[in-house]
C-alpha positions in Angstrom: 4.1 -1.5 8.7 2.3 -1.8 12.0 1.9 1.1 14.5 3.9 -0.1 17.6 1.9 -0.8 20.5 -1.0 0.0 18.7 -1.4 -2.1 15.8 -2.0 -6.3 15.6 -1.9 -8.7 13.1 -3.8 -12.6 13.7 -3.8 -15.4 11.7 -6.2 -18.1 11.3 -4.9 -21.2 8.9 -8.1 -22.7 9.2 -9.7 -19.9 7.4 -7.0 -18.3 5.5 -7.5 -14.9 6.6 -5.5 -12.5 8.2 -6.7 -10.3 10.6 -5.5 -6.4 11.1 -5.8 -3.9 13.0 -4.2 -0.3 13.2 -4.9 2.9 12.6 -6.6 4.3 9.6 -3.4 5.3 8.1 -1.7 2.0 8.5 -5.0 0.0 7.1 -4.9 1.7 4.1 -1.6 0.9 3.8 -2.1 -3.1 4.4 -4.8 -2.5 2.5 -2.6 -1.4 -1.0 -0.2 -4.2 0.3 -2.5 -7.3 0.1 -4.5 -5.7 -3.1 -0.8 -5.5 -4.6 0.0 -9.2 -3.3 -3.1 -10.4 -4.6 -3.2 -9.0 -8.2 0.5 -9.9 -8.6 -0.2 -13.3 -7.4 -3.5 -13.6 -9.8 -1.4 -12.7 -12.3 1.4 -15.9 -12.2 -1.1 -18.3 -11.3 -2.7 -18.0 -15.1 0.5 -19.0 -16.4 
């Protein structure tokens, strides 16, 4: 998903986040990913 030698991705437990960064192609497409992630995970966590 990341642009070779171009795109990064960091971690941080202590916060939670995830850090990226990429061209504006490839954002947009970890972007759709995480939205995806997160409504799908929303979505089994009310059950």
């Amino acid at each position: 998903m990341l642009t070779p030698k171009v795109g990064h991705m960091a971690m941080s437990a202590s916060t939670g986040s995830i850090t990226v960064t990429d061209t504006p192609e490839e954002l947009a497409k970890v972007g759709a990913y995480a939205l995806s992630y997160s409504a799908h995970k929303t979505l089994f966590s009310a059950f």
